[in-house]
BAKE-962507 format. One line per 2 residues: number of its first residue (from 1); their letters; for each residue x, y, z of C-alpha. Coordinates in nm, 2 decimals. Layout:
BEGIN
NUM> a> X,Y,Z | ...
//
This chain:
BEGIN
1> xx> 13.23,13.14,2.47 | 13.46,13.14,2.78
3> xx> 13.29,13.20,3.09 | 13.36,13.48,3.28
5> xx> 13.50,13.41,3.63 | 13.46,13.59,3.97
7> xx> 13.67,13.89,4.01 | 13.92,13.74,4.28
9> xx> 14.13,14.03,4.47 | 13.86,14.30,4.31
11> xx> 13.66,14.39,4.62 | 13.61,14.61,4.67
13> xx> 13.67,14.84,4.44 | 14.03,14.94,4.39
15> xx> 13.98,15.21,4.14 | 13.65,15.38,4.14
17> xx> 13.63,15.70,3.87 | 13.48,15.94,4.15
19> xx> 13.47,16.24,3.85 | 13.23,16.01,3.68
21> xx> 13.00,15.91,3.94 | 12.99,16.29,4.15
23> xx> 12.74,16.43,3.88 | 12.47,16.15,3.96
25> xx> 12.57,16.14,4.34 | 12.41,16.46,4.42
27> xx> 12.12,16.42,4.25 | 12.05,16.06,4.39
29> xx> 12.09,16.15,4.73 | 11.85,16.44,4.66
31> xx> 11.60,16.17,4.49 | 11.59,15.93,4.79
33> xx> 11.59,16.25,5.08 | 11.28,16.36,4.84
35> xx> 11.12,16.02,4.87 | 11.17,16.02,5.21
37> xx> 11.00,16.33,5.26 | 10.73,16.23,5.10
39> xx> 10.67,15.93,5.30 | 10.67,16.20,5.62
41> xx> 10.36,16.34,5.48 | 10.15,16.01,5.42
43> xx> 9.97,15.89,5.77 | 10.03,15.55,5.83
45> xx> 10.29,15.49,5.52 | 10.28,15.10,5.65
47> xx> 9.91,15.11,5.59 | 9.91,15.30,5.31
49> xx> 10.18,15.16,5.07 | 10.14,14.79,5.16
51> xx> 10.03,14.75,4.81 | 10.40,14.86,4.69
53> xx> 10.55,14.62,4.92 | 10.34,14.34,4.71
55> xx> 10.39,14.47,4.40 | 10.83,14.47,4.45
57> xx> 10.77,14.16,4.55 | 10.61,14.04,4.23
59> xx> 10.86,14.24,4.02 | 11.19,14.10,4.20
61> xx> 11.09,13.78,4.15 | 10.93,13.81,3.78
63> xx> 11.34,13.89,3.73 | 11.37,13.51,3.83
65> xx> 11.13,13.39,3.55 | 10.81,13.36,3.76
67> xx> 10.47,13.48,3.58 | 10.24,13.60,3.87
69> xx> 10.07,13.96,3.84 | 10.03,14.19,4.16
71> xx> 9.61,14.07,4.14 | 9.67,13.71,4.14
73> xx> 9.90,13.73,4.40 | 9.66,13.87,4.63
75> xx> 9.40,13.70,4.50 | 9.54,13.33,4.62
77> xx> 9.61,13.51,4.89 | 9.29,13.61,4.96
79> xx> 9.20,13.25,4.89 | 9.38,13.15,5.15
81> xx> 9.57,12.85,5.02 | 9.88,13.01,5.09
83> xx> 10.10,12.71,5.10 | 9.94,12.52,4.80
85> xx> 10.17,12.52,4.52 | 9.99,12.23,4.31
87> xx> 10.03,12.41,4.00 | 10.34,12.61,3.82
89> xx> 10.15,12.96,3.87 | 10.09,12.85,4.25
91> xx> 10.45,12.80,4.30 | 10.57,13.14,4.10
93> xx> 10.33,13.31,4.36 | 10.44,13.12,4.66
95> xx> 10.82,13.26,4.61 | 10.64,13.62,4.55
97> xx> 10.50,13.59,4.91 | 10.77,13.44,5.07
99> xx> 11.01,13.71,4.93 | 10.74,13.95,5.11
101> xx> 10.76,13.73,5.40 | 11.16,13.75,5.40
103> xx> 11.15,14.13,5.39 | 10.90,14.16,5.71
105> xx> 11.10,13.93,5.89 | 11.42,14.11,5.79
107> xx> 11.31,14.44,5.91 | 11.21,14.30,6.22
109> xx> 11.54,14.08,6.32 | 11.75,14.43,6.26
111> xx> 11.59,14.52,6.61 | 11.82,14.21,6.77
113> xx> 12.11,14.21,6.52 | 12.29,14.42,6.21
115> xx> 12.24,14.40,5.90 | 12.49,14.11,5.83
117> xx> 12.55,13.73,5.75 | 12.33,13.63,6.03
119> xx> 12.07,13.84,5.91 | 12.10,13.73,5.52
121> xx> 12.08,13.33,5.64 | 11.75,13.39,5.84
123> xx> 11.62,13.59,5.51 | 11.72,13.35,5.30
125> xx> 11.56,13.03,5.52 | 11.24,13.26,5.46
127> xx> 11.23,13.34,5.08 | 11.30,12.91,5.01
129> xx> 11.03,12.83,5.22 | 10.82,12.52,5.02
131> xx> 10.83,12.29,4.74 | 11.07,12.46,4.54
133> xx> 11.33,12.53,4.77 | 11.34,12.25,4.99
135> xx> 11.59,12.12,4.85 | 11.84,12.45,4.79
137> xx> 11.99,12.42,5.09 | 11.77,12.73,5.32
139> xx> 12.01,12.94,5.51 | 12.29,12.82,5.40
141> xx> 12.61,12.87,5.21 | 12.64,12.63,4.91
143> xx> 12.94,12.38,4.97 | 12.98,12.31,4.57
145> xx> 13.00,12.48,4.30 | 12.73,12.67,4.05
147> xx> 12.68,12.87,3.76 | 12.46,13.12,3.57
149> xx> 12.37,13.01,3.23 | 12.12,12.90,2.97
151> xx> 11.91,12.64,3.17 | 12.07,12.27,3.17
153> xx> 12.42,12.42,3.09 | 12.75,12.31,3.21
155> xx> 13.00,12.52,3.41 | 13.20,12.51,3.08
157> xx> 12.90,12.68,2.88 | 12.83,12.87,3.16
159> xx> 12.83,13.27,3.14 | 12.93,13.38,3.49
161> xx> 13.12,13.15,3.73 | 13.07,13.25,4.14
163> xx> 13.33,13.22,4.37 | 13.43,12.89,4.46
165> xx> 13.29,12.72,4.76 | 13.64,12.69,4.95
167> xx> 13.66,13.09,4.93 | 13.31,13.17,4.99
169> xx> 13.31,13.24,5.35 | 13.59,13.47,5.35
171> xx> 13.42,13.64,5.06 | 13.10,13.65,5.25
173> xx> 13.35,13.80,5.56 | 13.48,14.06,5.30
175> xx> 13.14,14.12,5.20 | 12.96,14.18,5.53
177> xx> 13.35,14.40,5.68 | 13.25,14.62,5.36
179> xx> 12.86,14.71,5.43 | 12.97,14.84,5.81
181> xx> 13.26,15.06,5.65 | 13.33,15.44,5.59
183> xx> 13.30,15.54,5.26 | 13.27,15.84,5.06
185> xx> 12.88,15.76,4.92 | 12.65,15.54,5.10
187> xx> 12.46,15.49,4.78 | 12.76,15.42,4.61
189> xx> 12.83,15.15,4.89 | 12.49,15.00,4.85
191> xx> 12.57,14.96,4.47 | 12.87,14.80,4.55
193> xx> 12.70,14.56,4.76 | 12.42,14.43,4.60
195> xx> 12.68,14.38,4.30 | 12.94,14.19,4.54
197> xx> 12.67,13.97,4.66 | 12.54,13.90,4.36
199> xx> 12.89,13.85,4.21 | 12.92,13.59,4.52
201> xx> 12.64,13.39,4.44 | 12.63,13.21,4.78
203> xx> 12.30,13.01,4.82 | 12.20,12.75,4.59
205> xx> 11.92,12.97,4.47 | 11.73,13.30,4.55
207> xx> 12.08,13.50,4.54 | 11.94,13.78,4.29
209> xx> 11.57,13.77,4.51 | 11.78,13.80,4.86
211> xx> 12.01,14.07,4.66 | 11.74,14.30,4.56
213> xx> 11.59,14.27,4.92 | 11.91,14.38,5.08
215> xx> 11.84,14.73,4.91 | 11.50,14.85,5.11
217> xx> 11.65,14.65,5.38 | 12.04,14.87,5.40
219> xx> 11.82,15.22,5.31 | 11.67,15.14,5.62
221> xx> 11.97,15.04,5.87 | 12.18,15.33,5.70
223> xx> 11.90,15.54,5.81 | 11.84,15.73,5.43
225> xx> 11.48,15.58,5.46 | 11.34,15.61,5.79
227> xx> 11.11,15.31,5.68 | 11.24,14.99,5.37
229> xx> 10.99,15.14,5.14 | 11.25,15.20,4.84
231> xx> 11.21,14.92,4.66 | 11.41,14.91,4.30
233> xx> 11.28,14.59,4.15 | 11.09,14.78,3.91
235> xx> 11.41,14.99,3.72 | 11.55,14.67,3.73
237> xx> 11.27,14.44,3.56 | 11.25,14.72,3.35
239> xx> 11.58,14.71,3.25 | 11.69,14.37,3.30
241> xx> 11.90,14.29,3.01 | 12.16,14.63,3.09
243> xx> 12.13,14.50,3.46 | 12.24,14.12,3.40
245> xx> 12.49,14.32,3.17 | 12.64,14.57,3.38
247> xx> 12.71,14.28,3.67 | 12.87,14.14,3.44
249> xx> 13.12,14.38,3.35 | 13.18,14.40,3.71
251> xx> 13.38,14.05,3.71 | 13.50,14.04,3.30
253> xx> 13.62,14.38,3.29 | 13.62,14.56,3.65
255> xx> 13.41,14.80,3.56 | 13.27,14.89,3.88
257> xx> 13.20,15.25,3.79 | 12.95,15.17,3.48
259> xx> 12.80,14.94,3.74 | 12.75,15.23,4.02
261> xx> 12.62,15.46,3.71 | 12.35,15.24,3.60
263> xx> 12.25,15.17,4.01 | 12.27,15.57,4.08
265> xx> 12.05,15.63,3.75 | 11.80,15.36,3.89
267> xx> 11.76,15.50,4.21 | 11.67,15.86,4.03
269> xx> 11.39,15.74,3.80 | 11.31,15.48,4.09
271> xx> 11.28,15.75,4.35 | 11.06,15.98,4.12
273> xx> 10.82,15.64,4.05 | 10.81,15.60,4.41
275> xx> 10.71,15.96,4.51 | 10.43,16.00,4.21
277> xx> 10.24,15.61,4.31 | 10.30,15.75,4.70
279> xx> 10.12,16.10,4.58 | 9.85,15.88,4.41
281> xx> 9.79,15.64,4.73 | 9.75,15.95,4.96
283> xx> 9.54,16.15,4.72 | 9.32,15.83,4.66
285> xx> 9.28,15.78,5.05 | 9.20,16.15,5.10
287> xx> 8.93,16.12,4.84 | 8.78,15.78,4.96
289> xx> 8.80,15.84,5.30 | 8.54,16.14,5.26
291> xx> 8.38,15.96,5.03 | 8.33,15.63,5.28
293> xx> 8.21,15.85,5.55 | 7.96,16.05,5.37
295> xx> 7.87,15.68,5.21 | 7.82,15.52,5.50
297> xx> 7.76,15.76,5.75 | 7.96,15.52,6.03
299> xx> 8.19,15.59,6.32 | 8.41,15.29,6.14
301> xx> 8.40,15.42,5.80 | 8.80,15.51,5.80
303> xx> 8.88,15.20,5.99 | 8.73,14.97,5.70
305> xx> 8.93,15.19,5.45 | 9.27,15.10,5.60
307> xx> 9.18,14.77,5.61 | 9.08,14.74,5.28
309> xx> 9.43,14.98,5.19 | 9.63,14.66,5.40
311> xx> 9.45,14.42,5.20 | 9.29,14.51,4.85
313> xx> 9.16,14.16,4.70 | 9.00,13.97,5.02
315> xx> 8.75,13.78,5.07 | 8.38,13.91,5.23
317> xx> 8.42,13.71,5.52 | 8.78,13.80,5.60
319> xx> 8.65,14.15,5.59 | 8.36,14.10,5.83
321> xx> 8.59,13.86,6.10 | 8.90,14.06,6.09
323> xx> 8.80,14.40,6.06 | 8.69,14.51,6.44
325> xx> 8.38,14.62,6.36 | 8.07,14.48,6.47
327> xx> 7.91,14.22,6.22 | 7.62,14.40,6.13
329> xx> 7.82,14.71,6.03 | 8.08,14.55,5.89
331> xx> 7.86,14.37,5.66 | 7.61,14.67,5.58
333> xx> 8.00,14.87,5.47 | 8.06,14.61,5.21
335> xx> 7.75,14.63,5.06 | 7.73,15.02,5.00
337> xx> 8.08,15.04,4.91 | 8.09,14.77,4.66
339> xx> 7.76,14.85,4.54 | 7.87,15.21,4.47
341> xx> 8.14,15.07,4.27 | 8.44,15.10,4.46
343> xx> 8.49,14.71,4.46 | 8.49,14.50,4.19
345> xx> 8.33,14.16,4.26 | 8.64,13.92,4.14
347> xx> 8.48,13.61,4.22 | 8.08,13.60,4.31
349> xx> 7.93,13.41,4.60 | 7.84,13.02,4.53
351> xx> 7.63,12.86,4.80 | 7.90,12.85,5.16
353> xx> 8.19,13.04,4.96 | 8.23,13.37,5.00
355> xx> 8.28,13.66,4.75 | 8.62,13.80,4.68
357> xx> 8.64,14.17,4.61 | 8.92,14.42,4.46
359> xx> 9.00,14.78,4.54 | 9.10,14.81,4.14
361> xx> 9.18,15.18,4.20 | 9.46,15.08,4.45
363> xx> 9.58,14.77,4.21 | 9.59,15.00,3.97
365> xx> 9.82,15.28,4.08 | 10.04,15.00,4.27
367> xx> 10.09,14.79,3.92 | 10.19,15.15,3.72
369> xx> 9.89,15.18,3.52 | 9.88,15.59,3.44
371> xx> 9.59,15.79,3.55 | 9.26,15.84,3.38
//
């Protein structure tokens, strides 16, 4: 097998096949202004669909091989041992919060710069935070070369060959002149760069994480998403084999238009995902919230709700110290909620450690399970 090598001179795209791609532009356009209408209706979306924030995090990285699940993710997090990664499963879920972590920080640093290089390197220093990355080189380029293959291959058993590191930054320049260009499509352009930049390859490691995280993150800038709540990890994971395929195809064969068919298609069945977990989410909070005040009968009923949206595995002391509401009440709210079976007790009390609790019906629409 000869590798195949990165497409040198082929960026962008000389000859996209507009006649193919104009029957899925429309309707992909349509699918993300949908979305985003959606999103206008739900109070609070931040609050709301923090849970789909997690869960894209958990997908994008399960891409990279790592095992966590959306509950044990936020269930070490509840723990609180955020930066213990003693074990294989505490290291997956380390790079599933720092790829959270990378996309907070992200959205916040477009206030003081662009989406560009700059931005990308600070991203990048976030999601290879710890043990695992310490030694990849965090924010910046890669000064040799590397390869995608089975693990422990050479470059000459390799299947896909990045660009070397002598033309790396001026592909990184090429790159980053692109995204702040006129084109025809702006989802056809955010195609096109998530496939250059993975084409690119250039970190040591975390280019396919940072990749997928430039897709909520250019929705936003671009302003099609009034907030980076698109998140495609899931058509992706889904689909992983045609994805790793159709990249490929990019560099052996040029074939830039397959590639921007396959994205376009993703962002349709994406955006209608999105919208029916986003319907869920609201309708569950309209129902709970009702239900927590006539539970309760507290002026802070609603108040514990979102929190417990923000966060849904936590443990009962978080809940009581973090929440704003006085002790007593706090603590009396945990009890009737979780004893009228809206939590699930995930881990019991033992002698000074606290309980930790699950909102399962939140879990449950986040990780895709169907209704019922």
């Amino acid at each position: 097998m000869t590798a195949t090598l990165y497409h040198s001179g082929g960026f962008p795209p000389p000859n996209l096949d507009w006649l193919r791609l104009l029957p899925l532009i429309g309707p992909a356009n349509a699918a993300v202004a949908k979305y985003e209408g959606v999103l206008h209706g739900i109070p609070n979306p931040d609050v709301l669909l923090a849970p789909l924030t997690s869960q894209e995090a958990v997908l994008s990285s399960r891409i990279e091989g790592t095992q966590a699940t959306l509950g044990e993710v936020l269930e070490f997090e509840a723990e609180g041992e955020v930066n213990d990664e003693s074990t294989p499963k505490k290291a997956d879920i380390q790079e599933v919060l720092n790829y959270r972590r990378a996309l907070f920080s992200s959205v916040q640093l477009l206030d003081e710069i662009p989406l560009s290089q700059r931005l990308v390197s600070r991203a990048h220093e976030t999601l290879m935070q710890g043990v695992r990355g310490r030694n990849k080189s965090p924010g910046e380029y890669r000064r040799i070369p590397n390869w995608i293959g089975p693990d422990g291959c050479s470059i000459e058993e390799a299947r896909y060959v990045p660009v070397g590191a002598d033309m790396l930054p001026n592909s990184m320049n090429e790159w980053e002149k692109y995204i702040h260009s006129d084109t025809p499509d702006r989802l056809v352009q955010l195609a096109i760069i998530h496939a250059e930049f993975e084409a690119i390859h250039p970190f040591l490691d975390g280019n396919g994480r940072l990749g997928r995280l430039l897709i909520p993150i250019y929705l936003y800038t671009s302003g099609l998403m009034s907030r980076p709540n698109f998140y495609l990890s899931e058509y992706l994971e889904g689909n992983r084999q045609e994805y790793y395929d159709r990249l490929l195809r990019v560099s052996s064969a040029g074939d830039w238009t397959g590639w921007c068919e396959f994205f376009l298609k993703g962002l349709i069945k994406q955006a209608d995902t999105n919208q029916d977990k986003a319907k869920r989410i609201l309708t569950l909070y309209q129902v709970r919230k009702d239900w927590v005040v006539e539970q309760t009968r507290s002026q802070y009923a609603v108040r514990a709700l979102d929190w417990m949206f923000v966060r849904p595995v936590f443990r009962s002391s978080d809940f009581a110290n973090s929440v704003d509401i006085p002790a007593p009440t706090a603590t009396r709210i945990l009890r009737v909620v979780r004893d009228a079976g809206m939590l699930r007790e995930v881990r019991q009390s033992s002698g000074r450690r606290p309980a930790v609790l699950a909102f399962t019906e939140l879990l449950d629409i986040a990780d895709g399970h169907p209704p019922g």
